[in-house]
VEXDOMAR-999931 format. One record per residue (C-alpha): residue in three letters; chain; x, z, y. Coordinates in steps of 0.1 Angstrom, whole numbers, plus 2048, in hexadecimal, padded with zeros to 3 digits. Example, Ala and Ser with C-alpha at 12.3 -4.5 7.8 and 13.67 -1.06 7.14 Angstrom:
<atoms>
<atom><rest>ALA</rest><kette>A</kette><x>87B</x><z>84E</z><y>7D3</y></atom>
<atom><rest>SER</rest><kette>A</kette><x>889</x><z>847</z><y>7F5</y></atom>
</atoms>
This chain:
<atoms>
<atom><rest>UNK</rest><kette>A</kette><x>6A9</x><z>597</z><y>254</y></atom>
<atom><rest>UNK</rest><kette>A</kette><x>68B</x><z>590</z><y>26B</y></atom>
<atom><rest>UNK</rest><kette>A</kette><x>67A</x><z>56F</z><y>265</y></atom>
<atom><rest>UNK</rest><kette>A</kette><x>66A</x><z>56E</z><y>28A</y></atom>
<atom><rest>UNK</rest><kette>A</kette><x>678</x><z>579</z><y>2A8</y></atom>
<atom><rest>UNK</rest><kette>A</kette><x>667</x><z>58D</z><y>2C6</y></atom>
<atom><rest>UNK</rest><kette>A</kette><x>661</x><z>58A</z><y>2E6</y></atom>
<atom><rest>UNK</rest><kette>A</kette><x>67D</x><z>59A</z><y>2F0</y></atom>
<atom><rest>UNK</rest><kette>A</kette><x>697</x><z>585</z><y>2D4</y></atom>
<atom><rest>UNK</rest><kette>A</kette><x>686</x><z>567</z><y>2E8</y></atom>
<atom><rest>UNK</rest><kette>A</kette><x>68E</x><z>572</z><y>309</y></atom>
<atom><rest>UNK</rest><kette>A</kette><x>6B1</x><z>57F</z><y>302</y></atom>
<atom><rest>UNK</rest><kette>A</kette><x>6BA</x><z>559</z><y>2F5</y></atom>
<atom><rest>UNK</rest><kette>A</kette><x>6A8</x><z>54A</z><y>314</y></atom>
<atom><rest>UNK</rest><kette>A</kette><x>6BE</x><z>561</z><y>322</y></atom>
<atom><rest>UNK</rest><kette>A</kette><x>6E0</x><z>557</z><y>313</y></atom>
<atom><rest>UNK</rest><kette>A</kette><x>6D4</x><z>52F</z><y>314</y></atom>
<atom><rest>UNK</rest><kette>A</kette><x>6D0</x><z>531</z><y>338</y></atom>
<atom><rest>UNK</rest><kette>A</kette><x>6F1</x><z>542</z><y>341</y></atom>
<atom><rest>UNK</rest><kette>A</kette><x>702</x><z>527</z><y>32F</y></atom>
<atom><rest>UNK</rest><kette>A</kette><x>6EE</x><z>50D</z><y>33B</y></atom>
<atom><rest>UNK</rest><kette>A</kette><x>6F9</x><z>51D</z><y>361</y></atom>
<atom><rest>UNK</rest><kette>A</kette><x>71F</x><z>520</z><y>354</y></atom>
<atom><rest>UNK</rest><kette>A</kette><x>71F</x><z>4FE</z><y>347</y></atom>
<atom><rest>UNK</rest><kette>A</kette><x>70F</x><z>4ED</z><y>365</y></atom>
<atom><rest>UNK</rest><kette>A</kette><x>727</x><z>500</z><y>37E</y></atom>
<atom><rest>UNK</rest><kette>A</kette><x>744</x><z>4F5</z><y>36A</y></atom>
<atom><rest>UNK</rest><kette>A</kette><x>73E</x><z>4D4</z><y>36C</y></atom>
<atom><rest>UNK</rest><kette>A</kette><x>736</x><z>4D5</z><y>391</y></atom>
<atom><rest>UNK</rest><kette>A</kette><x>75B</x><z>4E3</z><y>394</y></atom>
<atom><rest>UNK</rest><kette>A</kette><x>76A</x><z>4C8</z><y>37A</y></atom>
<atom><rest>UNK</rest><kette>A</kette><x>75C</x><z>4AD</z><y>38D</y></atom>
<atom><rest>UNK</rest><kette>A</kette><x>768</x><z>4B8</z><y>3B1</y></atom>
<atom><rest>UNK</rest><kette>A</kette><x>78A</x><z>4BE</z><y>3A4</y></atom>
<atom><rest>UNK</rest><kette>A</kette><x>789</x><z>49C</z><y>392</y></atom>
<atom><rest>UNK</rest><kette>A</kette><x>77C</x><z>487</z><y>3AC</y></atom>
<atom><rest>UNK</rest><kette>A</kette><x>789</x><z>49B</z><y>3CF</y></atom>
<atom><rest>UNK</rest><kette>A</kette><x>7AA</x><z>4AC</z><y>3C1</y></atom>
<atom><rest>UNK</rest><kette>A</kette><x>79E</x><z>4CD</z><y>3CB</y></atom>
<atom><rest>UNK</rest><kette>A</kette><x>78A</x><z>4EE</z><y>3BB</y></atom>
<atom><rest>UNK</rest><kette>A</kette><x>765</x><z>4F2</z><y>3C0</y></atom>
<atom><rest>UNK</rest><kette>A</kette><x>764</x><z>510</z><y>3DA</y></atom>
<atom><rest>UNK</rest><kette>A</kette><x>77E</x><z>4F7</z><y>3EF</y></atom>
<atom><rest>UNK</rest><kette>A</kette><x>768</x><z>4DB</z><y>3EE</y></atom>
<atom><rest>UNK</rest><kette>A</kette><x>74D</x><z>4F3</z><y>3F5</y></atom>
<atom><rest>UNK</rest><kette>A</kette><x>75D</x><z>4FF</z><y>414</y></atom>
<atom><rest>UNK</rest><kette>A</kette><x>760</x><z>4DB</z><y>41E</y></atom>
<atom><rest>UNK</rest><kette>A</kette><x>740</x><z>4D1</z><y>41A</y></atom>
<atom><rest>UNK</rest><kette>A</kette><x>738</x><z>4EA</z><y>42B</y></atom>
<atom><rest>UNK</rest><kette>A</kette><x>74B</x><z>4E3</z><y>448</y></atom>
<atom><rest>UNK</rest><kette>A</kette><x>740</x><z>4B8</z><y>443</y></atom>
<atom><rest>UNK</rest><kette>A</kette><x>71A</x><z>4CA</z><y>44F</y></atom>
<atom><rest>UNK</rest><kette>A</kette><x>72A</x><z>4DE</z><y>471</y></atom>
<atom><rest>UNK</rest><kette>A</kette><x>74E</x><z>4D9</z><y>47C</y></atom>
<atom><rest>UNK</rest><kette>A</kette><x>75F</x><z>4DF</z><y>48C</y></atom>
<atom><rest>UNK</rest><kette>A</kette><x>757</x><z>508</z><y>482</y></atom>
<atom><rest>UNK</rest><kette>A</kette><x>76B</x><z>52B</z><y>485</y></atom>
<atom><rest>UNK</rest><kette>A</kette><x>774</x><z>539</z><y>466</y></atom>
<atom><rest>UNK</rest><kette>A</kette><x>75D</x><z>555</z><y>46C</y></atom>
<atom><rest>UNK</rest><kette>A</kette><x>73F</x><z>53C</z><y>46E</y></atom>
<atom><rest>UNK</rest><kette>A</kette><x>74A</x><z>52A</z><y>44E</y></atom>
<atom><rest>UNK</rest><kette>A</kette><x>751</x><z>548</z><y>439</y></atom>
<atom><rest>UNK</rest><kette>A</kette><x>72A</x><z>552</z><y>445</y></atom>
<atom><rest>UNK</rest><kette>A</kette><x>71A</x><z>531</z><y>43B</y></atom>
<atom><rest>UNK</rest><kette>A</kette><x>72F</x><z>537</z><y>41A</y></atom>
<atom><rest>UNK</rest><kette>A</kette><x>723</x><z>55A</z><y>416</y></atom>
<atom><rest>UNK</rest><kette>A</kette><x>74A</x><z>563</z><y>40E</y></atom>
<atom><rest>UNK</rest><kette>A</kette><x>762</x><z>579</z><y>41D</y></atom>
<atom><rest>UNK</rest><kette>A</kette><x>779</x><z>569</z><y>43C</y></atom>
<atom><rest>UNK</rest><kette>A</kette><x>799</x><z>571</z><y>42A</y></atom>
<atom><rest>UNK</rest><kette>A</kette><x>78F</x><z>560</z><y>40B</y></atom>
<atom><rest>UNK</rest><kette>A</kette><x>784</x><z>53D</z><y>421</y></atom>
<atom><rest>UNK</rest><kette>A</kette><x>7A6</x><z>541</z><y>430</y></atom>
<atom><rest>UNK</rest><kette>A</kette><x>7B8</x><z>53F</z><y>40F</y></atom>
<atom><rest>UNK</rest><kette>A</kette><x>7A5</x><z>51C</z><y>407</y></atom>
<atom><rest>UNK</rest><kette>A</kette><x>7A7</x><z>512</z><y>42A</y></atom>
<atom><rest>UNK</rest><kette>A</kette><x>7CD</x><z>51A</z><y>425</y></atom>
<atom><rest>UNK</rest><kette>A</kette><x>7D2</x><z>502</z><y>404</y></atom>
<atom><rest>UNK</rest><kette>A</kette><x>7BB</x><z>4E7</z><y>412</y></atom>
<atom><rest>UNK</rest><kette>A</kette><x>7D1</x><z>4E4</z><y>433</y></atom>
<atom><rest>UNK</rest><kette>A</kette><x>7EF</x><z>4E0</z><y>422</y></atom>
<atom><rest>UNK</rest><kette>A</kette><x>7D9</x><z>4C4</z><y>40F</y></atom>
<atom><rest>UNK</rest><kette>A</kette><x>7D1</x><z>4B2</z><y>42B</y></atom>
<atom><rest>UNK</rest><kette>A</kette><x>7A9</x><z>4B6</z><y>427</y></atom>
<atom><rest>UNK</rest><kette>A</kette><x>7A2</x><z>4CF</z><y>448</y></atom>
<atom><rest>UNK</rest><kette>A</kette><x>7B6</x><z>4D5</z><y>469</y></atom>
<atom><rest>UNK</rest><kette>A</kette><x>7B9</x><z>4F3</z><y>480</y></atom>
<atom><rest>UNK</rest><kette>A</kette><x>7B8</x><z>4F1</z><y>4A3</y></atom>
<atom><rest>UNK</rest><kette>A</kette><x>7B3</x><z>50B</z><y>4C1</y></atom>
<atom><rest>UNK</rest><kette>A</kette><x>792</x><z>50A</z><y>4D1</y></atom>
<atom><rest>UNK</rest><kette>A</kette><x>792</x><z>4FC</z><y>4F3</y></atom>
<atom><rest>UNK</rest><kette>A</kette><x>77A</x><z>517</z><y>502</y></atom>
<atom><rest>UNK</rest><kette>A</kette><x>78D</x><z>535</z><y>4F5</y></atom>
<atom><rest>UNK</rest><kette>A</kette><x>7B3</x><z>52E</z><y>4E5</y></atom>
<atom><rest>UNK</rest><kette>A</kette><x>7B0</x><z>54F</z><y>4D2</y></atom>
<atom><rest>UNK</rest><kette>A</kette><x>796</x><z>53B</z><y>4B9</y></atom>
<atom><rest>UNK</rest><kette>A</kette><x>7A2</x><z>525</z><y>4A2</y></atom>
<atom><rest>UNK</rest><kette>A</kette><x>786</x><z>508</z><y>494</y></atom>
<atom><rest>UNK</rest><kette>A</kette><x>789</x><z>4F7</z><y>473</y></atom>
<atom><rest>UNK</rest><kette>A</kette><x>780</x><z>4D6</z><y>471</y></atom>
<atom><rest>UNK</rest><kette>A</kette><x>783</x><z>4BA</z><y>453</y></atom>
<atom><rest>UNK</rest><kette>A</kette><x>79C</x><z>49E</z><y>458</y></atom>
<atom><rest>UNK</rest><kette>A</kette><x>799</x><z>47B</z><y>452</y></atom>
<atom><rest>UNK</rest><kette>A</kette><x>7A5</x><z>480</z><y>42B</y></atom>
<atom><rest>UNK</rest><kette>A</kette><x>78E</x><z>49D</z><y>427</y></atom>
<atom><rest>UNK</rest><kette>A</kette><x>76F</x><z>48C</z><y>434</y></atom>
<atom><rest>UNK</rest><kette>A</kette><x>778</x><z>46D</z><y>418</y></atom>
<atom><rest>UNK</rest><kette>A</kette><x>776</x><z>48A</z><y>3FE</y></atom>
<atom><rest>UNK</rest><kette>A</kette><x>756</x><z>49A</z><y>409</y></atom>
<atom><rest>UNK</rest><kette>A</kette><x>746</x><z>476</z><y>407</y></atom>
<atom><rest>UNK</rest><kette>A</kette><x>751</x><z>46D</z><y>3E4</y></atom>
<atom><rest>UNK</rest><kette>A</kette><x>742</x><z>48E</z><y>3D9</y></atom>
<atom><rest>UNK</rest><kette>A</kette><x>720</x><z>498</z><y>3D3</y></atom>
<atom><rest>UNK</rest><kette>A</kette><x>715</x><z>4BD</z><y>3D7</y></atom>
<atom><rest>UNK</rest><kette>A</kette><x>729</x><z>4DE</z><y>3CD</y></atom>
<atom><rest>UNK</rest><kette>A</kette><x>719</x><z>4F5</z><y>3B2</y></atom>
<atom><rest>UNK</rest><kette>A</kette><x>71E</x><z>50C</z><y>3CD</y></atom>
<atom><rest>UNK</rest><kette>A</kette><x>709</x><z>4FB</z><y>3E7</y></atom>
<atom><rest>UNK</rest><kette>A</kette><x>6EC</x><z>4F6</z><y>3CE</y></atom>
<atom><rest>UNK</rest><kette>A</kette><x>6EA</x><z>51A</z><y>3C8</y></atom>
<atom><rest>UNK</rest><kette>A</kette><x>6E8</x><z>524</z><y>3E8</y></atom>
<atom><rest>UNK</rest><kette>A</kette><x>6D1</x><z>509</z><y>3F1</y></atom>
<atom><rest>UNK</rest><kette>A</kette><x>6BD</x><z>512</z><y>3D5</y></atom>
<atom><rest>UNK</rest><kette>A</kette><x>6BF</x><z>537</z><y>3DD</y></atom>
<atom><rest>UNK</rest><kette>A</kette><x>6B8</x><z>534</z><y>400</y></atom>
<atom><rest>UNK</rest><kette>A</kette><x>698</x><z>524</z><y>3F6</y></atom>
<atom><rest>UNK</rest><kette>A</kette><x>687</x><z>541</z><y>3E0</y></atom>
<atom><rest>UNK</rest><kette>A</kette><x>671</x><z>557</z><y>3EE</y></atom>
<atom><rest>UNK</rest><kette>A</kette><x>67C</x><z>57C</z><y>3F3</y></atom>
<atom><rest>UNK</rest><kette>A</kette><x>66C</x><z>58C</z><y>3D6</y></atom>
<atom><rest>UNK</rest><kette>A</kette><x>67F</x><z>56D</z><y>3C0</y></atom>
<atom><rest>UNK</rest><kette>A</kette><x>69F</x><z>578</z><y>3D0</y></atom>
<atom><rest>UNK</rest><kette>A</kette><x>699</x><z>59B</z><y>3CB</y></atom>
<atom><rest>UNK</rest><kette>A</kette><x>695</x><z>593</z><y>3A3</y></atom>
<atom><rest>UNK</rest><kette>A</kette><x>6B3</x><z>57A</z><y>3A3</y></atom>
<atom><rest>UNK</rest><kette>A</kette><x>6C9</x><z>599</z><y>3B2</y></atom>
<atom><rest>UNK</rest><kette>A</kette><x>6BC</x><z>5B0</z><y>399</y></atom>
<atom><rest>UNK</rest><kette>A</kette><x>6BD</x><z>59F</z><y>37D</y></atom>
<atom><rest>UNK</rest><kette>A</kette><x>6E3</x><z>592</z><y>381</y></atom>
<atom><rest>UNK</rest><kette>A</kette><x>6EA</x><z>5B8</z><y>391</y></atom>
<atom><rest>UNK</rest><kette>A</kette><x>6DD</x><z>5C5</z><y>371</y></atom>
<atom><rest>UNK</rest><kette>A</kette><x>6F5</x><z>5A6</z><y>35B</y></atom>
<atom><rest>UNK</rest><kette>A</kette><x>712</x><z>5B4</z><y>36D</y></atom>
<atom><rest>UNK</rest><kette>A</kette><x>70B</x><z>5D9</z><y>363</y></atom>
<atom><rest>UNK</rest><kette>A</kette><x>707</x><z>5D1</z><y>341</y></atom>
<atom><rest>UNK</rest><kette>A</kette><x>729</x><z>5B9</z><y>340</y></atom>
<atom><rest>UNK</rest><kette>A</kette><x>73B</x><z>5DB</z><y>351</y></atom>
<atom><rest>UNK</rest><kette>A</kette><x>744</x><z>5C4</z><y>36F</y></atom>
<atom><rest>UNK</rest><kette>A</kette><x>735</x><z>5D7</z><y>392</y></atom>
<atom><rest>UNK</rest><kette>A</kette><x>760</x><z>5DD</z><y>396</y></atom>
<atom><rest>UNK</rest><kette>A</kette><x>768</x><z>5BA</z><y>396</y></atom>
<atom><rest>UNK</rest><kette>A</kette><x>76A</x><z>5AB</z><y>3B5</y></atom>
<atom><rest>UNK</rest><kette>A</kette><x>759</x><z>589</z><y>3B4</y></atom>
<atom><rest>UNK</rest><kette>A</kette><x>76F</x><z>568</z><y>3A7</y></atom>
<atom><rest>UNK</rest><kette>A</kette><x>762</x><z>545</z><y>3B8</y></atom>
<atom><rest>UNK</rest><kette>A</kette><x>752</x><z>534</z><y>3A1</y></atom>
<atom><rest>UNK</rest><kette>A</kette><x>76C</x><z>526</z><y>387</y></atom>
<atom><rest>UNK</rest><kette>A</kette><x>786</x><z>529</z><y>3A1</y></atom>
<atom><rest>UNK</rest><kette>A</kette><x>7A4</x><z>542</z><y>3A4</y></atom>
<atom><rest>UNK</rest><kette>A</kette><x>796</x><z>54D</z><y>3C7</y></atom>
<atom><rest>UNK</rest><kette>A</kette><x>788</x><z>571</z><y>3CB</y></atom>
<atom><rest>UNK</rest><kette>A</kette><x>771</x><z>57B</z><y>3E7</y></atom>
<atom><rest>UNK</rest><kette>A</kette><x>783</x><z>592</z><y>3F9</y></atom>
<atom><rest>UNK</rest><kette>A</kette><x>762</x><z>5AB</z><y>3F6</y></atom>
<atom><rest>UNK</rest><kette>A</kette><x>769</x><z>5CF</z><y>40A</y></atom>
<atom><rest>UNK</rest><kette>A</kette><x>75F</x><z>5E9</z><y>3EF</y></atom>
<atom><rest>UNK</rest><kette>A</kette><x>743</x><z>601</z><y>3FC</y></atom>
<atom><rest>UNK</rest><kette>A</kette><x>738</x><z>61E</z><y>3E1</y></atom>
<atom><rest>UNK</rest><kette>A</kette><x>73B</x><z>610</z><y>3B9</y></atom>
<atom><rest>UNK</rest><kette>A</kette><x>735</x><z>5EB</z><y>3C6</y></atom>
<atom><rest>UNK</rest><kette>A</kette><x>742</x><z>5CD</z><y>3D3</y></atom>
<atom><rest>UNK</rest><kette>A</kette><x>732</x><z>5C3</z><y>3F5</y></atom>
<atom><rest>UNK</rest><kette>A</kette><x>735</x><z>5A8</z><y>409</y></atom>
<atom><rest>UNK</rest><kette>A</kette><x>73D</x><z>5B2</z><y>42F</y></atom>
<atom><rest>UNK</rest><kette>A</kette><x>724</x><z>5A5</z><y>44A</y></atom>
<atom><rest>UNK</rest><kette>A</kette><x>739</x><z>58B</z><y>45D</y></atom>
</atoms>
C-alpha cells in the first residue's frame, strides 16, 4: 500500500471532488426550481430565458439555449399546458409563431433565482477561447472514457434529450 500519493493520485481525486461538487450543485439548482416554481430546470431555464427577450420564435430560443428546436418544443409543449408561456402568430408574418411568458409564468421566473443552466453558460461564455478549448477537451475526453460519445445528451437532471442530429461517431448539435 503506498503511504503518499502522486501527482497524478492528487489530480485524479481533484478530479472526482470536482465532478461531484458540479453534480451536486446542478442538482440542487433543479431541486429548488421544481420546489419553489413546480417545474424542471431546463423548463425554467427556457423561461428565463424567454423573461430576458419575448416575445421569441422557437428557433431564436432553442439558439440562446444552445438546444435543438424539437427539444424546446417538448418543454414549450408541457409548460403551455401549465399555464407559464403562450403561443401566438406573429403579426408581421402568421406563418411564425412567438412564445411569450404569461402572467403566471412571469410570477415564477421572479420567485426564482438563476438556472444551473444559465450560470454555465454565463460562465462559459465568459472564458477565453483557449479555456473553452480545454473545457471541451477535457469533458470530450470524460465521455470517451465513460463509453458515452452514443448517448445523445439528457438535460441536466431532466428527462428531456436534445434532439442532436448524429454526424459521423458523435452527437452534434445542428446550427439553427
Amino acid at each position: 500500500m503506498r503511504k503518499t500519493a502522486g501527482k497524478r493520485d492528487l489530480w485524479i481525486t481533484e478530479i472526482l471532488d470536482n465532478l461531484r461538487r458540479v453534480f451536486r450543485v446542478v442538482h440542487g439548482y433543479s431541486i429548488r426550481a421544481e420546489r419553489i416554481a413546480g417545474v424542471t430546470g431546463p423548463q425554467l431555464w427556457a423561461m428565463k430565458v424567454l423573461a430576458e427577450a419575448a416575445p421569441s420564435r422557437v428557433s431564436d430560443l432553442a439558439w440562446r439555449m444552445y438546444l435543438q428546436p424539437p427539444t424546446v418544443v417538448g418543454i414549450l409543449d408541457r409548460l403551455e399546458q401549465l399555464g407559464q408561456v403562450k403561443r401566438t402568430r406573429s403579426a408581421e408574418d402568421l406563418r411564425v409563431v412567438e412564445v411569450s411568458l404569461t402572467g403566471k409564468g412571469k410570477n415564477t421566473v421572479s420567485k426564482v433565482p438563476q438556472v444551473a443552466q444559465g450560470l454555465l453558460l454565463t460562465g462559459l461564455k465568459d472564458l477565453d477561447d483557449k479555456q473553452l478549448e480545454t473545457v471541451s477537451e477535457g469533458l470530450g475526453l470524460l465521455v470517451g472514457i465513460l463509453g458515452a460519445r452514443k448517448v445523445p445528451p439528457q438535460l441536466l437532471f431532466s428527462k428531456e434529450v436534445n434532439a442532436p442530429r448524429r454526424s459521423g461517431r458523435k452527437w452534434e448539435l445542428g446550427k439553427p
